[in-house]
N, C-alpha and C positions, 0 to 999 in steps of 0.2 A: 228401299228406304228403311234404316231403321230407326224404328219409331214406339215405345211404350204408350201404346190406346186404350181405348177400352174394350178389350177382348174380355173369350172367356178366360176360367182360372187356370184351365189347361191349356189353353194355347199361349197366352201369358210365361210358361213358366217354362214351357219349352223354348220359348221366344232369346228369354233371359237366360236360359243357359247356351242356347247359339251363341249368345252376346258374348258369357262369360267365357265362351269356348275358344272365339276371335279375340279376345283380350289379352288370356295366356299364351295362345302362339306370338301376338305382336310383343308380351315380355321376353318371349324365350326369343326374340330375335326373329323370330322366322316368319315377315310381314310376306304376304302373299299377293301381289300385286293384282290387278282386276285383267291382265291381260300378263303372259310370259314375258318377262323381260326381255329373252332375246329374239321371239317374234314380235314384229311391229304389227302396232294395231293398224284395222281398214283406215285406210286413207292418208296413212303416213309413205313417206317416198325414203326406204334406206340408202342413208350417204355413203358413197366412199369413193374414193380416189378416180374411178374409170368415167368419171362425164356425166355421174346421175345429177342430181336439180340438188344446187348447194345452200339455195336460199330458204333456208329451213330451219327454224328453230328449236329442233330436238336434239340430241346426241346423233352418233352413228349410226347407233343400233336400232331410231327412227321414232323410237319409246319415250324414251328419257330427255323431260324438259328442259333448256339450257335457260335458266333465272340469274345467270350474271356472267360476264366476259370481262378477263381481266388481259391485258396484253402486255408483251416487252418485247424489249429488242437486245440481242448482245451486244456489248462496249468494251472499251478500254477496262473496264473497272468491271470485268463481268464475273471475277473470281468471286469477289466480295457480295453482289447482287445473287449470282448465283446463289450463294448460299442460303440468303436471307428466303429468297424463293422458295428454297426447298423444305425451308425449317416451317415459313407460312402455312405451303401448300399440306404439309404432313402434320397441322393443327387443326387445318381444316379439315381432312380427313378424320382425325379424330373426332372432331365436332361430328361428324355425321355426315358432312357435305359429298356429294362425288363428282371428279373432277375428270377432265380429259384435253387432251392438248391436241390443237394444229399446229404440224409443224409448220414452222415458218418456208420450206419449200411447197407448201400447197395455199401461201398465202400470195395475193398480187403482185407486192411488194419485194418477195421474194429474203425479207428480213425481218419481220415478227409474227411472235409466235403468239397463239389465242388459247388461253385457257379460258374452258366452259365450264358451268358447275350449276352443277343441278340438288336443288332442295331434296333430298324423298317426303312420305311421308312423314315416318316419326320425326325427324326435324324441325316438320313444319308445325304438329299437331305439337310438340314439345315450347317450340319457340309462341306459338300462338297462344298457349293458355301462359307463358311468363309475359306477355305483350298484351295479354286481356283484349283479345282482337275480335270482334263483337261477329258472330256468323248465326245463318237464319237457323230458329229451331221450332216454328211453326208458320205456315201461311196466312198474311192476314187479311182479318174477317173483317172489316172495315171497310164498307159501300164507297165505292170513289164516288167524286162528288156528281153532281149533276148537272146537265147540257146549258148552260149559261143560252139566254134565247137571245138570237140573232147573232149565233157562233158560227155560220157561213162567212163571218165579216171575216172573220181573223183567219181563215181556211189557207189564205196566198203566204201567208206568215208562219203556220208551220211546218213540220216537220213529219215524216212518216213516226206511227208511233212505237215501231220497234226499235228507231234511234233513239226516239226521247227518253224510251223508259227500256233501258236493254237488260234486266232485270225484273222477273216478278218482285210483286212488294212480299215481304218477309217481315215476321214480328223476330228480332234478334236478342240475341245475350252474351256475353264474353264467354269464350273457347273454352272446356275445360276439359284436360286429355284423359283425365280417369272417367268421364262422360261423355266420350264419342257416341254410344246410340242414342243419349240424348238430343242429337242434331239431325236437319236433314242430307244425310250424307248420300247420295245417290252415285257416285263416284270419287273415290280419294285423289285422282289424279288431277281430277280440275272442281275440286271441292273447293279449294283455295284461289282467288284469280291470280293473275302474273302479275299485276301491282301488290297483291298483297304478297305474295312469292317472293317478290325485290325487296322489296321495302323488310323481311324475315333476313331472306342473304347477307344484305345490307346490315343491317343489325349485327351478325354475324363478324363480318370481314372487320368491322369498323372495334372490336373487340377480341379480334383474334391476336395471342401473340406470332412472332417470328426469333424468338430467343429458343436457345434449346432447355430443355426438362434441368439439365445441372446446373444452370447460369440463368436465374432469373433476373433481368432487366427490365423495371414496368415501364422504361420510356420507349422499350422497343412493342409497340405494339398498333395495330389496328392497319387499316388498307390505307388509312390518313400520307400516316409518315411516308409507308411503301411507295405513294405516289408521288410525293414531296423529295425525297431522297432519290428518283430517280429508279428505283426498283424496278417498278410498273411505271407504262407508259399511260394506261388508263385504265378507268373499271365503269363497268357501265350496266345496265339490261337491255336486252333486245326488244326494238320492233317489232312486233308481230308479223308485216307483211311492208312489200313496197305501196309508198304512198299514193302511185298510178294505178294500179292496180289490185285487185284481190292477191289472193294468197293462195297458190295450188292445192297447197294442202289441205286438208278437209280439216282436218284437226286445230287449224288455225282462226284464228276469231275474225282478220280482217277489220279491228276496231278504226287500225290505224287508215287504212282505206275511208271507213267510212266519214271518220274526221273529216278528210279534206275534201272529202267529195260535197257533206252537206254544212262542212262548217268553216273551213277556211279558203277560201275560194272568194274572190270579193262578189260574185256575183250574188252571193249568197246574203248582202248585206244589211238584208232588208229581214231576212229567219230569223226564228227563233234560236238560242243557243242548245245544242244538247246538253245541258249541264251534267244528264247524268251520264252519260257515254263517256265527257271530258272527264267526271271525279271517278268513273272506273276503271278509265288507261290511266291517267297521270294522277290519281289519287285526291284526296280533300283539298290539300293544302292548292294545289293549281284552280281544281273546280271552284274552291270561295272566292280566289280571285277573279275569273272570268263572270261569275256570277255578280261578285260587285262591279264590277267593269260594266256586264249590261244594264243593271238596272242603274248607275247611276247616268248611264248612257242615255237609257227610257227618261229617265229625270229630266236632263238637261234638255228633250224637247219643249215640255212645258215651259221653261225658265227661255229656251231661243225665242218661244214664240209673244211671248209677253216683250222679250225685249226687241224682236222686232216689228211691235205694236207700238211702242215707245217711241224706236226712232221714225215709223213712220208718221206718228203724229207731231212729229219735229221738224219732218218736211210738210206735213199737209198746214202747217202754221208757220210755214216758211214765211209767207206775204203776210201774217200779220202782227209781225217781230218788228214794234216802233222802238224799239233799241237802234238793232241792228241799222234800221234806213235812218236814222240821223245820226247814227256815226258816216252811212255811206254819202249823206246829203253834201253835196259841195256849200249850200247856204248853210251848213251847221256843223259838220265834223270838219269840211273843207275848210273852214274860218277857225276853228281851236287849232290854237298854235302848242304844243304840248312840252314840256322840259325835257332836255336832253336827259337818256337811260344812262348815259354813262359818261364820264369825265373824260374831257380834252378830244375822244374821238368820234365821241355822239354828237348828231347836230341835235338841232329843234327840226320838230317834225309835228306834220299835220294830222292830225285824227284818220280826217277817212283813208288813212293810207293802212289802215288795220281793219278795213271794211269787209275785205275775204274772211278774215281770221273770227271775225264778229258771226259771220253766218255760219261759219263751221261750227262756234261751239253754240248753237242754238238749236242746232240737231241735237246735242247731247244735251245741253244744259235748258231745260226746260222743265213746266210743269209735270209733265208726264216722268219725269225723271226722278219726283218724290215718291209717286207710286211706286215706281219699279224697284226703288231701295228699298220700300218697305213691306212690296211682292217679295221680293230675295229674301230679305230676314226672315220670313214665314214659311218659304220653299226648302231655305235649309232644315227647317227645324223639321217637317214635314219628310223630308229626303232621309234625313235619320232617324226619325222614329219609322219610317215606311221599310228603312233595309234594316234594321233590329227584327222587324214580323219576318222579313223574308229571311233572315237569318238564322232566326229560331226556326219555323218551316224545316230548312237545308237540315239545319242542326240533328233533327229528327231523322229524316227522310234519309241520310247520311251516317246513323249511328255515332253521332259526337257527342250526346248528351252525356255529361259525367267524365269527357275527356278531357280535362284540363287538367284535372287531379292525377292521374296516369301519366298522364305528360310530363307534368312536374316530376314524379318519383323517380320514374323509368329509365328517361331519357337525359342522363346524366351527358354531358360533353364529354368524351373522350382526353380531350384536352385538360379539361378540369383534375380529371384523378390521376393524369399524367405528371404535372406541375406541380402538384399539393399534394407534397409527401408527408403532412402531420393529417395525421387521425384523430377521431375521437369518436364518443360513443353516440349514434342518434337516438333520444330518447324516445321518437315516437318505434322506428324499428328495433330496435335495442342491437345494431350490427356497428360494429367500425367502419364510418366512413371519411374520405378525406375531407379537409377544412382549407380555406386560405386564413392565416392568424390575422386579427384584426388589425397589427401597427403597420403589417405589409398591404392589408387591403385602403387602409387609411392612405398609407404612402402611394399608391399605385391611383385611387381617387382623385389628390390631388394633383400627380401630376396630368392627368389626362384631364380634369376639370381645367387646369393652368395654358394645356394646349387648346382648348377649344375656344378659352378667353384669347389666348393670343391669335387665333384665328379669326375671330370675328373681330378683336380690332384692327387685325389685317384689311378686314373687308371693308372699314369705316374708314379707313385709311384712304384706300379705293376709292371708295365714294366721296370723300373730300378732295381727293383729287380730280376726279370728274367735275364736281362743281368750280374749282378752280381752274380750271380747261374752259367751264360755261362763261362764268365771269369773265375770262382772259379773250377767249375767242371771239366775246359780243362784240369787242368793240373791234374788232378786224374789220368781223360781217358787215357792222353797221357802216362802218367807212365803204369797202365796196359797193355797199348797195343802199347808198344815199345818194344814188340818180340812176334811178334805172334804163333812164330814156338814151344813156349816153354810155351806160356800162356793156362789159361783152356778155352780161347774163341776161342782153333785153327780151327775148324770148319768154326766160319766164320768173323775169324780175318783178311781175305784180304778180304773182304768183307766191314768191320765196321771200317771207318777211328778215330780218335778222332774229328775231325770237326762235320761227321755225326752222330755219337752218342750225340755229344754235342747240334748238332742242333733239332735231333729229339728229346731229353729227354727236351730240354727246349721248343720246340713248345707245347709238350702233357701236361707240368707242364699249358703253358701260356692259353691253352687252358679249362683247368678247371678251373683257377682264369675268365676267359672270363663268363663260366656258373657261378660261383658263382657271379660275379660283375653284372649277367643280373637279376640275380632274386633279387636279394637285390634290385637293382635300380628300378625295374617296379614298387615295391609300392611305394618308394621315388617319381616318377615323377610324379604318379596318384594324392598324395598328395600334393604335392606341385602345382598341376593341378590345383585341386578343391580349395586351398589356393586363388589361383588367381581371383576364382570367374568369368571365361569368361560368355560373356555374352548371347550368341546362341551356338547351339549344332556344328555348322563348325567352331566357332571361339576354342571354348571347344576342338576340334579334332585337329585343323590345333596345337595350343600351343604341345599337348600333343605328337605330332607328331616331331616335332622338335624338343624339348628334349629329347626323345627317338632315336631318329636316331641320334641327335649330340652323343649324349654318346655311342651308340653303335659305328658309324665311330671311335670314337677314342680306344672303346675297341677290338673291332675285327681288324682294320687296322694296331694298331698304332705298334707293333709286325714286320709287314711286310714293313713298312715306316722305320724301323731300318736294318733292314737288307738290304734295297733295297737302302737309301741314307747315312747309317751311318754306319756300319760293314764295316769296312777297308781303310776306306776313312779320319783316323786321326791315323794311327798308330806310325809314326815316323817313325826308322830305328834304327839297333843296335850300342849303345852305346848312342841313344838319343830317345827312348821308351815313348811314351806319354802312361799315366793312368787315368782309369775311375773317382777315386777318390782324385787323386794327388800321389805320388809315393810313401807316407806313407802307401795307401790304398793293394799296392803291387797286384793291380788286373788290367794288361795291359790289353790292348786297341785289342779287337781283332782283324785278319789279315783273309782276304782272302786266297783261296787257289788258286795255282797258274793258274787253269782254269777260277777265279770268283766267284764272290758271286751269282753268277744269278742259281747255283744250289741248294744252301741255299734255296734263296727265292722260289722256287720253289718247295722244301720239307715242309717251310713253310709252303705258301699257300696251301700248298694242306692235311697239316694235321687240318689247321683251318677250312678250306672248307667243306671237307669230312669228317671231325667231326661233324662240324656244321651240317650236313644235316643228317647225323645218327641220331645222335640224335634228329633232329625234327623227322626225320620221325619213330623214336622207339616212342616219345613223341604222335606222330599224330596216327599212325595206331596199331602199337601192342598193347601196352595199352589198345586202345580202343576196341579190338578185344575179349577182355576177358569181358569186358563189356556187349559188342554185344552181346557173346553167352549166356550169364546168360541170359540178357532182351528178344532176340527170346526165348529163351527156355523158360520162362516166357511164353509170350506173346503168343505163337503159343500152350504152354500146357493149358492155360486157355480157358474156353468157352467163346464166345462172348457174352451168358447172363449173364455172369458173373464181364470180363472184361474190361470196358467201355472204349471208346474213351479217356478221359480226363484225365483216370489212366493209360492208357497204356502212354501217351505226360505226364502225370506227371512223371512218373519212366524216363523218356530220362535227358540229359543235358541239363542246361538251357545255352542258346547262349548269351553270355553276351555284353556288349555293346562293350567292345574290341577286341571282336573276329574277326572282319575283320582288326583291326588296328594290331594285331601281325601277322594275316596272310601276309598284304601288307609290314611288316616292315620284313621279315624274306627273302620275294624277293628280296627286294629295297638292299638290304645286300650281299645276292649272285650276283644283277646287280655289286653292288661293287668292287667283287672279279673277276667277268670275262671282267670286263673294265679298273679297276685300277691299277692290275699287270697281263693283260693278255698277255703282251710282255715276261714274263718268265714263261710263264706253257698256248703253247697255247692249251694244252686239256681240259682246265676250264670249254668253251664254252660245250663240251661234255657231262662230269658230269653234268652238270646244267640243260641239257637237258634230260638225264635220269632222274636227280631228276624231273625236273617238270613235266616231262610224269605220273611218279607218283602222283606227287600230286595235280594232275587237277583231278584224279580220288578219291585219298584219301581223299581230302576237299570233293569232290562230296558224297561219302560215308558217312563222318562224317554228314553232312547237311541233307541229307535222313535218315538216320539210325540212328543218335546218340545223334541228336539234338531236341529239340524242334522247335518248327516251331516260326522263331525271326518274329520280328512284323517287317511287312514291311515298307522300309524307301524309303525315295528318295534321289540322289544323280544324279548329272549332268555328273562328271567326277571323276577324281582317287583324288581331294582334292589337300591337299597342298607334297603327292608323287610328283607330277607331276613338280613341280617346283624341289624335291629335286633330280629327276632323270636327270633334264637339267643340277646341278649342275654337278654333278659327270660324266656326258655325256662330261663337258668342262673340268674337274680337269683330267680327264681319257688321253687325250692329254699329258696335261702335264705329268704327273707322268710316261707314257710310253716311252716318249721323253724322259725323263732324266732318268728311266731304260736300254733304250738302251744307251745311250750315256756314264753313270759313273757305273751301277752296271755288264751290259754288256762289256764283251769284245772285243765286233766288232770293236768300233773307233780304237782301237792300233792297230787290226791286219791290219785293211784296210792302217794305216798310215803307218806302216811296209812294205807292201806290195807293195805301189806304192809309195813312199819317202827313205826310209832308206832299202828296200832290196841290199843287196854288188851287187849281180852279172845283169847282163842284163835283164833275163827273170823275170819277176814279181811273185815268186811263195811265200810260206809261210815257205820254208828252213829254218831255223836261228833263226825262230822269238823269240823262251823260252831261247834260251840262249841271246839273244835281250832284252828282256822283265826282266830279270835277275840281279842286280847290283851283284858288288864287295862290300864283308867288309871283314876286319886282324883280326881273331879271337884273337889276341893277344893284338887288340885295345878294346874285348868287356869289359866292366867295372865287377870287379866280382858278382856284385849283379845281373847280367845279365846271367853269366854264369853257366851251366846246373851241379848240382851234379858231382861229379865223377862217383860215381856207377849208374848216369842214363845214362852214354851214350854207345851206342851201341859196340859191340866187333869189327866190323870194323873199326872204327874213332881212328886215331892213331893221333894224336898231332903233332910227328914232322914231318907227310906227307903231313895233311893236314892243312891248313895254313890260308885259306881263306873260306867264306862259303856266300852261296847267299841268296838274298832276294826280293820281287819282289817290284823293283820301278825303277826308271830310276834318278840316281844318279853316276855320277863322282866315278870312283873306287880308291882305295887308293893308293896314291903316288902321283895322281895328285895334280897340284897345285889348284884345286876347288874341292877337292875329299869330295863328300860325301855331296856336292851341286845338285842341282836340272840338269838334260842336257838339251841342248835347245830341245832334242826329246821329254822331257813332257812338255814343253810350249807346240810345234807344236801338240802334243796330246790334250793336252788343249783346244787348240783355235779349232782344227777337233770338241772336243766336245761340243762346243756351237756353232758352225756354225751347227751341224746338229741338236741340239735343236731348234734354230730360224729356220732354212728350212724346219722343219717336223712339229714344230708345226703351222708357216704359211701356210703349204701346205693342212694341214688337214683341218685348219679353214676354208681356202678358200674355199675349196672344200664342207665344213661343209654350209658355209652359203649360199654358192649357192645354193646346196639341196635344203634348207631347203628353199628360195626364188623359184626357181621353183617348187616347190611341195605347192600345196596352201592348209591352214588348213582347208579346209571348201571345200567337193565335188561341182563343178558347177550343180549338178544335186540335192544335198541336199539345196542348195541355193533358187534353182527354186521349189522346195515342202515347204520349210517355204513359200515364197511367195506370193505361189497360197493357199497357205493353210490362210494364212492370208488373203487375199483379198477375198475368198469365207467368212470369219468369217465375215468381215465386210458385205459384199454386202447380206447373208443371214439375217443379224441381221437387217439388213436395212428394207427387204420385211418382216421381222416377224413384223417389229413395222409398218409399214406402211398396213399392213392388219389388223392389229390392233385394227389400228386406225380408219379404213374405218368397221371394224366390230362394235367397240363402237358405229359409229355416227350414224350407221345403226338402233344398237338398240336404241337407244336415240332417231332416227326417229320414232321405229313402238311403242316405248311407246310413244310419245309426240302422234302418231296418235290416239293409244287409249285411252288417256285421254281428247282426243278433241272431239272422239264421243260419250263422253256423259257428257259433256257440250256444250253451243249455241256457233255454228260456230261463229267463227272470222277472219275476213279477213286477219288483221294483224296476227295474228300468223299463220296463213297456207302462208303467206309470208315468216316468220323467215324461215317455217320446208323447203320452197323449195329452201332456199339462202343455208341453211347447207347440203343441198342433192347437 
């Protein structure tokens, strides 16, 4: 290990000129590897052609690391490929890289050929300090923390600890290659791990031309096009080992083993996550993922468990719902004769024929239900400020502090300086770099701002047609299923009201226009992504991110934003019926049932929801389960002299660059659903939690098993989610408050109950025929009025006279008849008074949280710090021995070139003033 300590001044200065001694051979080229190149170290197995074990991740020669596989095949067009290969591969070589080829006759296939390429050192020590790639340069002294008491609990939940933590901790600093003994290097060959190895290569390929030295072309350049053009069939890094098994080789880490042995496996579903094992094979950028994935996992138990306290106290107050049992009463909902829902096909119908529908939404629609909404608004705010600590934590623990700035500079797109051939000067680097000019980025704005408009009025579009399907279809239903005693659906015609037939056949229509409107759009946005030309890969992400989730919010939500502020809330009343399309359109205005819309909404969401998640997880796991058993059965019936490492990672899926961006946008969608109507279905939080149980382990699977090994990225935090999850953390308040307040029935009854009850005692006696107007059937207009042959055999005309509706209007004869009562002002102003109350209440309490809970641990504070302060105070004694070691030598040469030439007095002055 070398390492500047505090020795004495003579072994210090011998020490430093070892140093300087290995420093001039690695200028003069002449690096010296820790073992012969052309013998292989203990426990490598040399490959070649006669049947030795092919599954191996070195060269030939058993030494030499293979850090990236590029493949092709020859075609029709292989003059022209050809060449491009050649010009690549002889730039690469320059670059430093070294490369070596299977022929395609020692390949399965027996028709592509695998180019390896291996990093050396100087490449990597070269590319490491231009990437500021942060490696250990002392061990650190920092006590872990201490035995939390009654830590036996958690014992079945973890992990052994050389998974958890498969690295010592290290205090680190960015790479710097004129200060290699500054680091702890104990070997060059795996100094560096293989994700950081890839992720160097990678950099590399993505940058390299394929033009030749007299014909500069800058569009021909990087492994991008090569693969786009057909050149190359893929490029990839290697697996470490099979995912059944260890890894023969001794030299091998076996990460990838260990992955699926203790982390994706469902048996496993109940452990802890390796976090650090995932962020050292597949890098930061995957690890923050999986990381928020569990902890908001851990989250939503708390939020399941609350809400199903909620619904059970919906059923344990089943029996004492006097709503509910006098709409079911035959002496009381059986006697309300109620106004036809719809013109010419609706009859008159009797109350308690809504008596199912009445108890269903009293599991959800109840007291307990105010709680929960305003449990939720607390639990988000608490959910984010709680993964900001554990984020800073990772942040730490991971070397990301200060990487957003790097990121930014660094990591320009390829594509960017492809496209944007004007330059100009950056004033903070003073180099020329490319620009896109303003009037073309202007032009390129609006039209992609123009497409996203037209796509979300695409999607309203949609959704206007759906509701005009609801309208159109009611009055079918209602006709079929206005005698159920006599229709062919008697089985479970008290069962199927027309509301619920209507509401579930247009959720399940709304729901496959939802899947066909996502797949159309994904390549629309990509396009229009790349139109834009961003200029770094986070700005490229953050755009591409935003117009994917605005169009999604509006396609998955906007469905449930109808039923929840607009379903029944413009109907009119009979004899003045407001219509969707004007009263030519003859498709009224739908009406609530007399329990609320909040059971609607809550068939809804839960057919969007639970669709939604079927179908990813049929998309995510069975699908790929047929995959699976073809490639094991492969893989495990081939010999390993046969079957190579780089063919078994060629035959997997290639992890494409949006594979984390649809996995983060398919949560951030479900957070949607259990925040933004979780006031009407609070078991949302539930399902959400069963699905993610699964699919911490299904991603886990797919990543091991199905995947190519993606070239590891970095990434600080969840990107521009994190802002859109604060968003919907704030609008989630709102939309709940006004769920309870206008889609909920709570304000009337509460106003009922303590203002407008008749008698003394405050109960819920009266309230449906309370809640009930007066209208003269003989006032309704006949275009209003239901067929003859649709109305029931009970409804006799000259008995019955009058028929009800639900609003709160002045009954007939009065002299305001058919006016508004002052009981729905008083209802009114109840439901913005507890809008303002609840959503101040929540806020407050929101921002308090969120102020005493600090984003940054006092304890991860104090590790940047000291972690800082040793970087400097070390770099300080490296250059200051240094410096005493140069002068030293500069003494014993000046001394020997003075004994043999005639002493001078003067200069054995100079040599003892610089001592």
């Amino acid at each position: 290990m070398k390492r500047i300590t505090g020795k004495t001044k003579e072994a210090t200065l011998i020490e430093m000129s070892n140093t300087l001694d290995s420093q001039i051979e690695v200028n003069n080229g002449s690096i010296n590897s820790i073992s012969d190149r052309g013998t292989p170290l203990p426990g490598h197995r040399e490959i070649d052609k006669f049947g030795q074990n092919r599954d191996s991740v070195f060269f030939k020669d058993g030494v030499r690391r293979v850090d990236f596989v590029l493949s092709y095949v020859d075609d029709k067009d292989g003059d022209k490929k050809a060449e491009r290969r050649r010009e690549f591969e002889s730039n690469l070589e320059k670059s430093g890289l070294e490369l070596e080829t299977e022929d395609k006759s020692e390949s399965d296939d027996r028709k592509t050929y695998y180019l390896k390429i291996h990093a050396p050192w100087e490449v990597l020590a070269t590319y490491a300090d231009v990437l500021k790639i942060k490696v250990p340069f002392k061990a650190s002294d920092i006590p872990k923390a201490r035995e939390v008491p009654l830590e036996w609990l958690t014992h079945p939940f973890r992990l052994p600890d050389n998974i958890m933590r498969p690295e010592p901790d290290y205090f680190t600093a960015p790479f710097d290659k004129s200060k290699v003994d500054f680091f702890l290097i104990d070997d060059k060959d795996t100094f560096f791990p293989p994700s950081t190895r890839n992720r160097i290569v990678y950099y590399i390929l993505t940058r390299c031309p394929y033009y030749k030295e007299d014909r500069k072309e800058k569009d021909k350049t990087g492994i991008k096009r090569l693969l786009n053009n057909g050149t190359y069939t893929s490029a990839y890094p290697l697996h470490d080992c099979q995912y059944w098994k260890k890894a023969q080789d001794m030299q091998c880490e076996s990460e990838r083993y260990h992955l699926y042995r203790y982390w994706a496996r469902f048996l496993c579903f109940y452990k802890e996550q390796p976090l650090n094992l995932i962020k050292k094979y597949y890098g930061e950028k995957i690890g923050i993922y999986f990381a928020w994935l569990g902890f908001y996992t851990e989250m939503l138990f708390f939020a399941a468990v609350m809400g199903v306290i909620c619904f059970v106290y919906g059923v344990l107050s089943y029996e004492d719902n006097i709503t509910s049992k006098e709409i079911c009463d035959p002496e009381i909902g059986g006697m309300i004769v109620m106004c036809p829902l719809c013109d010419k096909k609706c009859s008159y119908w009797k109350l308690n024929s809504t008596c199912l529908s009445s108890w269903q939404s009293h599991l959800f629609d109840n007291e307990g239900t105010v709680f929960f909404a305003m449990f939720m608004g607390i639990w988000v705010t608490l959910f984010l400020e709680f993964w900001k600590r554990r984020q800073a934590r990772l942040e730490y623990e991971w070397d990301l502090v200060d990487f957003e700035e790097e990121q930014q500079q660094l990591q320009i797109r390829p594509e960017y300086e492809l496209k944007c051939t004007g330059r100009r000067l950056n004033r903070i680097t003073q180099e020329m770099e490319p620009y896109l000019p303003f009037p073309s980025k202007c032009a390129r704005f609006c039209l992609s701002g123009a497409t996203v408009l037209f796509w979300t009025f695409l999607i309203v579009a949609c959704i206007m047609g759906v509701i005009a399907y609801r309208l159109a279809v009611y009055a079918a239903f209602a006709s079929v299923m206005k005698d159920s005693s006599t229709s062919k659906i008697q089985l479970v015609g008290s069962l199927i009201t027309p509301q619920l037939a209507t509401s579930v056949t247009a959720s399940c229509i709304n729901f496959v226009i939802i899947l066909i409107l996502n797949f159309l759009y994904e390549h629309v946005a990509i396009w229009i992504t790349d139109m834009e030309i961003p200029k770094t890969h986070l700005e490229y992400e953050n755009k591409l991110t935003m117009k994917m989730f605005m169009f999604q919010f509006v396609n998955y939500y906007s469905s449930c934003f109808y039923v929840a502020f607009f379903k029944g809330k413009f109907v009119g009343y009979p004899g003045n019926y407001s219509y969707m399309f004007g009263k030519w359109s003859k498709l009224r205005n739908e009406e609530c049932a007399p329990g609320g819309c909040l059971i609607e909404l809550t068939t809804q969401l839960l057919i969007v929801m639970a669709g939604k998640q079927m179908v990813g997880n049929v998309q995510e796991a069975l699908l790929p389960l047929l995959r699976n058993w073809w490639g094991s059965r492969k893989g495990r019936s081939h010999p390993e002299s046969t079957y190579s490492r780089w063919e078994q990672d060629h035959d997997l899926q290639n992890f494409s660059q949006f594979g984390l961006f649809y996995e983060y946008l398919e949560m951030v969608i479900q957070f949607g659903f259990i925040t933004l109507f979780v006031a009407s279905f609070p078991l949302a939080p539930l399902l959400a939690l069963f699905n993610n149980i699964l699919e911490v382990r299904v991603d886990a699977w797919k990543f091991t098993t199905q995947f190519r090994r993606p070239v590891a990225a970095k990434a600080r935090n969840i990107g521009a989610w994190e802002e859109i999850l604060n968003v919907v953390a704030i609008l989630s308040v709102v939309t709940n408050a006004f769920i309870m307040a206008f889609t909920s029935d709570m304000i009337p009854r509460l106003v009922y109950l303590y203002a407008y009850h008749p008698g003394s005692e405050a109960t819920m006696t009266g309230y449906i025929t309370n809640s009930l107007s007066f209208y003269n059937i003989s006032q309704i207009p006949p275009h209003n009025l239901p067929d003859a042959e649709e109305n029931p055999p009970w409804f006799n005309s000259s008995t019955i006279t009058e028929c009800r509706y639900r609003d709160y209007r002045y009954p007939p004869g009065h002299e305001k008849q058919y006016t508004h009562t002052m009981q729905f002002w008083h209802i009114l102003a109840a439901k913005l008074a507890f809008i303002i109350i609840m959503e101040h209440v929540v806020f407050v309490v929101k921002f308090f949280v969120a102020w005493l809970i600090p984003d940054v641990p006092a304890e991860v504070k104090a590790r940047i710090k000291r972690e800082r302060f040793l970087v400097q105070e070390y770099l300080h004694n490296y250059e200051v021995e240094k410096l005493r070691m140069q002068l030293s030598q500069s003494f014993c040469l000046s001394t020997e070139t003075a004994s043999l030439l005639p002493s001078s007095p003067s200069k054995h002055q100079v040599l003892s003033e610089c001592i």
